[in-house]
C-alpha positions, 0 to 999 in steps of 0.5 A: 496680339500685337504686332511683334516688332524686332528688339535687339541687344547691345550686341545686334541679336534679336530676341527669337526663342524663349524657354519656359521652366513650369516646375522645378521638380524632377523625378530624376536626379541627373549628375550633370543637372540635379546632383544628389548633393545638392538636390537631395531630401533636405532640398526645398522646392517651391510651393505651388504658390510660387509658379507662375501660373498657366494665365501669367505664362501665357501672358508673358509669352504674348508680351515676348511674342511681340518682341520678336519671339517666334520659338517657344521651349517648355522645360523643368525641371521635368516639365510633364510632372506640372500637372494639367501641362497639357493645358499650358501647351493649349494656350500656346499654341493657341496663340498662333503662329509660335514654334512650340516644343517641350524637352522631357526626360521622357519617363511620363511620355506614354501618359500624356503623349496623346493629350499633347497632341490634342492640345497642338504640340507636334515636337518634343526633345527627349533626354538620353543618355546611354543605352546601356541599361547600368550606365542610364540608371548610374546616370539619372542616378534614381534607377531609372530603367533606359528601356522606359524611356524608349517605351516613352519615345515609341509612344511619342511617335506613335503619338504622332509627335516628331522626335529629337534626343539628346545626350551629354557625353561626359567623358569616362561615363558615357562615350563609350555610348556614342556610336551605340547611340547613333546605331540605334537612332539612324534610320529611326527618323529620330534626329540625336543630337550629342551635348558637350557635358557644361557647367549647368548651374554652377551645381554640377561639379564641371571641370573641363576634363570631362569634356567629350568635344564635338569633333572628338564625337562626330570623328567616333560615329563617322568612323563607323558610320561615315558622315558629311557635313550639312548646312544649317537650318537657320543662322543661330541653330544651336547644332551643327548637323552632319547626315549620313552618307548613304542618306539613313538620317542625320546626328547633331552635335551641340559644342558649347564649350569649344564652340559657343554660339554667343554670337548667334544667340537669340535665346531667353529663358524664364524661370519656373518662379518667373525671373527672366534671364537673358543667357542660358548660364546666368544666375542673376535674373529679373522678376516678372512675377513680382511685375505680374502679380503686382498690377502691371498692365500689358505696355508695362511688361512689354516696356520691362521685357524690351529694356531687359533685353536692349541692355543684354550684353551676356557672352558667358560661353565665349568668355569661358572659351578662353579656357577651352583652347586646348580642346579640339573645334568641329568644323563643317568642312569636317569629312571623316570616316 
Protein backbone atom coordinates (compact mmCIF):
# COMPACT_ATOMS: atom_id res chain seq x y z
CA UNK A 1 0.00 0.00 0.00
CA UNK A 2 1.10 3.44 -0.37
CA UNK A 3 2.54 5.48 2.14
CA UNK A 4 -0.66 7.60 3.44
CA UNK A 5 0.18 11.15 3.20
CA UNK A 6 -1.89 13.97 5.13
CA UNK A 7 -4.19 15.80 2.70
CA UNK A 8 -6.17 18.80 4.08
CA UNK A 9 -9.07 20.86 2.76
CA UNK A 10 -9.49 24.79 2.41
CA UNK A 11 -10.00 24.98 5.83
CA UNK A 12 -6.80 22.82 7.50
CA UNK A 13 -8.59 19.60 8.15
CA UNK A 14 -7.33 16.23 7.25
CA UNK A 15 -9.19 13.83 5.78
CA UNK A 16 -9.07 11.03 8.79
CA UNK A 17 -12.72 8.78 8.77
CA UNK A 18 -14.47 7.48 5.59
CA UNK A 19 -17.99 6.11 5.75
CA UNK A 20 -18.97 3.42 3.17
CA UNK A 21 -22.71 2.86 2.31
CA UNK A 22 -23.00 -1.04 0.79
CA UNK A 23 -26.81 -0.95 -0.14
CA UNK A 24 -29.37 1.41 0.07
CA UNK A 25 -31.91 -0.95 1.45
CA UNK A 26 -33.17 -1.00 4.78
CA UNK A 27 -35.71 -3.44 6.64
CA UNK A 28 -36.88 -0.53 8.57
CA UNK A 29 -38.45 2.60 7.65
CA UNK A 30 -37.12 5.00 10.54
CA UNK A 31 -39.14 8.59 10.75
CA UNK A 32 -36.12 10.22 11.03
CA UNK A 33 -34.18 8.39 8.08
CA UNK A 34 -36.30 6.55 5.49
CA UNK A 35 -39.95 7.84 6.06
CA UNK A 36 -42.63 5.84 4.48
CA UNK A 37 -43.42 8.92 2.41
CA UNK A 38 -40.90 8.95 0.69
CA UNK A 39 -39.29 5.31 0.84
CA UNK A 40 -42.47 3.68 0.39
CA UNK A 41 -43.62 0.61 -2.36
CA UNK A 42 -43.38 2.58 -5.20
CA UNK A 43 -39.92 3.67 -4.26
CA UNK A 44 -36.92 2.34 -6.86
CA UNK A 45 -33.64 1.23 -5.40
CA UNK A 46 -30.68 0.40 -7.08
CA UNK A 47 -30.03 -2.75 -8.97
CA UNK A 48 -27.19 -4.85 -7.97
CA UNK A 49 -25.49 -3.78 -10.84
CA UNK A 50 -25.41 -0.26 -9.40
CA UNK A 51 -23.22 -0.87 -6.26
CA UNK A 52 -19.97 -1.02 -6.15
CA UNK A 53 -18.74 -4.01 -5.65
CA UNK A 54 -16.85 -5.87 -2.77
CA UNK A 55 -12.96 -5.32 -5.30
CA UNK A 56 -14.08 -1.35 -6.39
CA UNK A 57 -14.91 -0.80 -2.29
CA UNK A 58 -11.61 -2.10 -1.50
CA UNK A 59 -9.78 -0.36 -4.05
CA UNK A 60 -10.99 3.00 -3.26
CA UNK A 61 -10.38 2.56 0.37
CA UNK A 62 -6.78 2.00 -0.50
CA UNK A 63 -6.55 5.30 -2.64
CA UNK A 64 -8.30 7.20 0.49
CA UNK A 65 -6.11 5.22 2.95
CA UNK A 66 -2.99 6.81 1.41
CA UNK A 67 -4.49 10.28 2.08
CA UNK A 68 -4.49 10.12 5.44
CA UNK A 69 -7.77 7.68 6.37
CA UNK A 70 -7.30 5.94 9.27
CA UNK A 71 -11.08 5.34 10.24
CA UNK A 72 -13.41 3.26 8.22
CA UNK A 73 -17.60 3.22 8.97
CA UNK A 74 -19.77 0.69 6.77
CA UNK A 75 -23.04 1.67 6.77
CA UNK A 76 -26.69 1.68 4.52
CA UNK A 77 -29.05 1.79 4.44
CA UNK A 78 -29.01 -1.42 6.55
CA UNK A 79 -25.42 -2.54 5.58
CA UNK A 80 -25.81 -6.55 7.06
CA UNK A 81 -28.73 -6.83 4.47
CA UNK A 82 -25.61 -6.81 1.65
CA UNK A 83 -25.43 -10.33 1.34
CA UNK A 84 -21.48 -11.79 1.78
CA UNK A 85 -20.87 -8.33 4.12
CA UNK A 86 -18.75 -10.24 5.90
CA UNK A 87 -16.53 -10.67 2.74
CA UNK A 88 -16.05 -6.71 2.54
CA UNK A 89 -15.41 -6.60 6.11
CA UNK A 90 -12.42 -9.29 5.53
CA UNK A 91 -10.81 -7.30 2.96
CA UNK A 92 -10.80 -4.12 5.04
CA UNK A 93 -9.23 -5.29 7.67
CA UNK A 94 -6.88 -7.08 5.74
CA UNK A 95 -5.61 -4.13 4.87
CA UNK A 96 -4.08 -3.35 8.08
CA UNK A 97 -3.70 -1.09 10.45
CA UNK A 98 -7.72 0.83 9.65
CA UNK A 99 -10.17 1.33 12.48
CA UNK A 100 -12.86 -0.49 10.97
CA UNK A 101 -16.69 -0.64 12.60
CA UNK A 102 -20.04 -0.92 10.91
CA UNK A 103 -23.37 0.77 12.20
CA UNK A 104 -26.56 -1.40 12.08
CA UNK A 105 -29.79 -1.44 13.17
CA UNK A 106 -29.00 -4.29 14.74
CA UNK A 107 -32.21 -6.69 13.81
CA UNK A 108 -29.63 -9.42 11.69
CA UNK A 109 -26.87 -9.28 14.33
CA UNK A 110 -27.77 -12.77 15.92
CA UNK A 111 -27.10 -14.24 12.12
CA UNK A 112 -24.03 -12.85 11.41
CA UNK A 113 -22.21 -11.52 14.49
CA UNK A 114 -19.93 -14.63 14.44
CA UNK A 115 -18.94 -14.29 10.68
CA UNK A 116 -18.00 -10.73 11.64
CA UNK A 117 -15.86 -11.58 14.16
CA UNK A 118 -14.02 -14.10 12.14
CA UNK A 119 -13.45 -11.68 9.45
CA UNK A 120 -11.66 -9.07 12.04
CA UNK A 121 -14.55 -6.73 12.94
CA UNK A 122 -14.20 -6.25 16.51
CA UNK A 123 -16.78 -2.84 16.91
CA UNK A 124 -20.16 -2.09 16.10
CA UNK A 125 -22.68 0.76 16.52
CA UNK A 126 -26.23 -0.48 16.98
CA UNK A 127 -29.40 1.90 16.45
CA UNK A 128 -31.92 2.40 19.42
CA UNK A 129 -34.11 4.35 19.91
CA UNK A 130 -36.41 3.56 23.02
CA UNK A 131 -36.91 0.78 25.06
CA UNK A 132 -40.47 1.22 24.99
CA UNK A 133 -41.87 -1.56 23.08
CA UNK A 134 -44.87 0.87 21.15
CA UNK A 135 -42.76 3.67 21.07
CA UNK A 136 -39.83 1.43 19.01
CA UNK A 137 -41.96 0.09 16.66
CA UNK A 138 -43.87 3.55 16.00
CA UNK A 139 -40.32 4.70 15.56
CA UNK A 140 -38.79 2.14 13.04
CA UNK A 141 -42.53 2.15 11.91
CA UNK A 142 -42.26 -1.48 10.36
CA UNK A 143 -43.06 -3.06 13.99
CA UNK A 144 -40.34 -4.19 14.57
CA UNK A 145 -40.05 -5.59 18.30
CA UNK A 146 -37.04 -3.48 20.74
CA UNK A 147 -36.76 -6.88 22.37
CA UNK A 148 -35.03 -8.11 18.95
CA UNK A 149 -32.71 -5.67 18.65
CA UNK A 150 -31.39 -6.48 22.53
CA UNK A 151 -31.37 -10.21 21.40
CA UNK A 152 -29.17 -8.55 18.50
CA UNK A 153 -26.95 -6.55 20.95
CA UNK A 154 -26.47 -9.46 23.59
CA UNK A 155 -25.43 -11.72 20.60
CA UNK A 156 -22.88 -9.06 19.23
CA UNK A 157 -21.14 -9.01 22.91
CA UNK A 158 -21.47 -12.58 23.21
CA UNK A 159 -19.76 -12.36 19.90
CA UNK A 160 -16.97 -10.61 21.41
CA UNK A 161 -17.86 -7.43 19.33
CA UNK A 162 -17.38 -4.28 21.42
CA UNK A 163 -20.68 -2.29 21.67
CA UNK A 164 -21.99 1.54 21.26
CA UNK A 165 -25.92 2.44 20.60
CA UNK A 166 -27.31 5.43 19.70
CA UNK A 167 -30.50 7.02 19.95
CA UNK A 168 -31.85 10.25 18.20
CA UNK A 169 -34.06 11.83 20.65
CA UNK A 170 -36.80 13.45 18.97
CA UNK A 171 -38.78 15.52 21.20
CA UNK A 172 -42.41 14.38 21.92
CA UNK A 173 -41.34 10.76 20.42
CA UNK A 174 -38.87 9.86 22.59
CA UNK A 175 -37.52 11.81 25.37
CA UNK A 176 -39.54 10.62 27.65
CA UNK A 177 -36.70 7.59 26.98
CA UNK A 178 -33.75 9.24 27.74
CA UNK A 179 -32.80 8.29 31.40
CA UNK A 180 -34.73 4.79 30.73
CA UNK A 181 -32.06 4.28 28.45
CA UNK A 182 -28.97 5.44 30.31
CA UNK A 183 -30.51 3.05 33.26
CA UNK A 184 -30.51 0.06 30.84
CA UNK A 185 -27.29 0.82 29.27
CA UNK A 186 -25.02 1.94 32.62
CA UNK A 187 -23.02 -0.53 33.81
CA UNK A 188 -23.34 -2.82 30.58
CA UNK A 189 -20.11 -1.65 29.04
CA UNK A 190 -22.07 -0.77 26.52
CA UNK A 191 -21.25 3.20 25.77
CA UNK A 192 -25.06 5.28 24.72
CA UNK A 193 -24.28 7.78 22.98
CA UNK A 194 -27.75 10.40 22.41
CA UNK A 195 -28.36 12.24 18.67
CA UNK A 196 -29.89 15.43 18.31
CA UNK A 197 -32.79 14.59 15.84
CA UNK A 198 -31.13 16.26 12.20
CA UNK A 199 -32.18 16.93 8.94
CA UNK A 200 -31.07 13.86 7.28
CA UNK A 201 -31.43 13.97 3.53
CA UNK A 202 -33.65 16.49 3.16
CA UNK A 203 -36.24 13.56 3.54
CA UNK A 204 -37.44 13.75 6.85
CA UNK A 205 -39.71 16.42 7.29
CA UNK A 206 -36.86 18.32 10.26
CA UNK A 207 -37.97 21.23 11.94
CA UNK A 208 -36.15 22.61 14.93
CA UNK A 209 -38.80 22.25 17.36
CA UNK A 210 -38.16 18.64 17.31
CA UNK A 211 -34.72 19.23 18.70
CA UNK A 212 -34.07 17.51 22.24
CA UNK A 213 -30.58 19.69 22.55
CA UNK A 214 -27.74 17.70 24.23
CA UNK A 215 -27.77 20.03 27.33
CA UNK A 216 -31.54 19.37 27.65
CA UNK A 217 -30.50 15.42 27.54
CA UNK A 218 -27.30 15.42 29.50
CA UNK A 219 -29.36 17.82 32.65
CA UNK A 220 -32.24 14.73 32.35
CA UNK A 221 -29.98 11.75 32.81
CA UNK A 222 -27.68 13.41 35.42
CA UNK A 223 -30.34 14.32 37.57
CA UNK A 224 -31.11 10.85 38.16
CA UNK A 225 -27.84 9.48 37.57
CA UNK A 226 -25.37 12.29 38.34
CA UNK A 227 -22.49 12.99 35.71
CA UNK A 228 -19.12 14.81 34.99
CA UNK A 229 -17.53 15.79 32.31
CA UNK A 230 -14.79 13.67 30.55
CA UNK A 231 -12.34 14.86 28.09
CA UNK A 232 -12.35 13.51 24.76
CA UNK A 233 -10.39 10.74 23.03
CA UNK A 234 -9.17 12.55 20.32
CA UNK A 235 -9.65 16.07 18.82
CA UNK A 236 -12.55 16.09 16.28
CA UNK A 237 -14.68 13.07 18.49
CA UNK A 238 -18.00 13.51 17.34
CA UNK A 239 -19.31 12.97 21.01
CA UNK A 240 -18.90 14.67 23.83
CA UNK A 241 -18.46 12.32 26.78
CA UNK A 242 -19.69 12.41 30.28
CA UNK A 243 -19.09 9.18 33.01
CA UNK A 244 -20.88 8.63 35.59
CA UNK A 245 -19.95 9.63 38.91
CA UNK A 246 -19.77 6.42 40.95
CA UNK A 247 -17.63 5.22 37.67
CA UNK A 248 -20.81 2.64 36.33
CA UNK A 249 -19.94 3.79 32.64
CA UNK A 250 -20.22 6.65 30.44
CA UNK A 251 -23.05 8.30 27.89
CA UNK A 252 -22.31 10.64 24.93
CA UNK A 253 -24.22 13.07 23.40
CA UNK A 254 -23.69 13.94 19.76
CA UNK A 255 -25.19 17.75 19.44
CA UNK A 256 -24.92 18.60 15.55
CA UNK A 257 -27.17 21.06 15.55
CA UNK A 258 -26.66 23.58 18.67
CA UNK A 259 -22.97 22.31 18.52
CA UNK A 260 -21.70 21.17 15.07
CA UNK A 261 -18.49 20.03 14.98
CA UNK A 262 -17.32 21.52 11.35
CA UNK A 263 -14.39 22.89 12.45
CA UNK A 264 -13.04 19.43 13.41
CA UNK A 265 -14.43 17.65 11.03
CA UNK A 266 -12.55 15.01 9.15
CA UNK A 267 -15.20 12.86 7.63
CA UNK A 268 -16.08 11.70 4.06
CA UNK A 269 -18.63 9.31 2.91
CA UNK A 270 -19.08 7.19 -0.14
CA UNK A 271 -22.29 6.53 -1.21
CA UNK A 272 -23.79 2.80 -2.00
CA UNK A 273 -23.45 3.92 -5.94
CA UNK A 274 -20.24 5.23 -5.32
CA UNK A 275 -20.26 9.19 -5.44
CA UNK A 276 -18.11 10.71 -2.79
CA UNK A 277 -19.40 13.38 -0.76
CA UNK A 278 -17.18 15.59 1.57
CA UNK A 279 -20.11 16.38 4.37
CA UNK A 280 -22.32 14.07 5.86
CA UNK A 281 -25.29 16.46 4.82
CA UNK A 282 -24.32 17.24 1.00
CA UNK A 283 -26.65 16.23 -1.87
CA UNK A 284 -24.28 16.86 -4.36
CA UNK A 285 -21.48 14.32 -5.10
CA UNK A 286 -18.72 12.93 -6.97
CA UNK A 287 -18.70 9.83 -9.31
CA UNK A 288 -15.94 7.41 -8.31
CA UNK A 289 -17.76 4.52 -9.84
CA UNK A 290 -17.89 6.14 -13.44
CA UNK A 291 -13.91 6.52 -12.65
CA UNK A 292 -13.81 3.22 -11.76
CA UNK A 293 -15.35 1.39 -14.03
CA UNK A 294 -14.16 3.67 -16.65
CA UNK A 295 -10.40 2.27 -16.67
CA UNK A 296 -8.71 4.65 -14.46
CA UNK A 297 -5.64 3.41 -12.73
CA UNK A 298 -4.53 3.78 -9.24
CA UNK A 299 -2.46 7.62 -9.60
CA UNK A 300 -5.68 8.54 -11.02
CA UNK A 301 -8.07 7.84 -8.46
CA UNK A 302 -5.55 9.07 -5.84
CA UNK A 303 -5.16 12.28 -7.79
CA UNK A 304 -9.52 12.61 -8.25
CA UNK A 305 -9.87 11.75 -4.19
CA UNK A 306 -7.00 14.63 -3.43
CA UNK A 307 -8.37 17.26 -5.47
CA UNK A 308 -12.05 16.59 -4.24
CA UNK A 309 -10.99 16.76 -0.90
CA UNK A 310 -8.06 19.95 -1.14
CA UNK A 311 -10.89 21.96 -2.81
CA UNK A 312 -13.63 21.17 0.52
CA UNK A 313 -14.97 24.12 1.90
CA UNK A 314 -18.25 22.54 3.33
CA UNK A 315 -19.53 24.13 6.94
CA UNK A 316 -23.42 22.94 6.18
CA UNK A 317 -24.13 22.51 10.36
CA UNK A 318 -22.05 25.63 11.21
CA UNK A 319 -24.18 27.57 8.72
CA UNK A 320 -27.29 25.90 9.85
CA UNK A 321 -26.44 26.85 13.34
CA UNK A 322 -27.31 30.36 12.76
CA UNK A 323 -30.62 29.38 13.20
CA UNK A 324 -30.31 27.28 16.24
CA UNK A 325 -29.46 30.37 18.59
CA UNK A 326 -31.85 29.81 20.65
CA UNK A 327 -31.15 26.35 21.59
CA UNK A 328 -29.49 25.69 24.78
CA UNK A 329 -25.39 24.55 24.18
CA UNK A 330 -23.60 21.63 26.05
CA UNK A 331 -20.83 22.44 27.60
CA UNK A 332 -17.90 20.37 29.16
CA UNK A 333 -17.40 22.54 32.40
CA UNK A 334 -21.42 21.04 32.65
CA UNK A 335 -21.79 19.36 36.71
CA UNK A 336 -25.42 18.40 36.97
CA UNK A 337 -27.32 16.59 39.11
Amino acid sequence: MTAATTTRDTLGRPLHDLRISVTDRCNFRCVYCMPKEVFGRGYRFMDRKELLSFEEIERLTRAFVAHGVGKIRITGGEPLLRRDLELLVGRLTGLGGLDVALTTNGALLPQKAEALVAAGLDRVTVSLDSLDDATFRTMNDVGFPVARVLDGIAAAAAAGLRVKVNAVVKRGVNDDQVVALARHFRGSGHILRFIEYMDVGATNGWRLDDVVPAAEIVSLVSAELPLEPAEENYRGEVARRFRYRDGSGEIGVIASVTQPFCGDCSRARISAEGRLYTCLFAAKGHDLRALVRGGADDAEIHAMIGRVWSRRADRYSEERSSRTTELPRVEMSYIGG
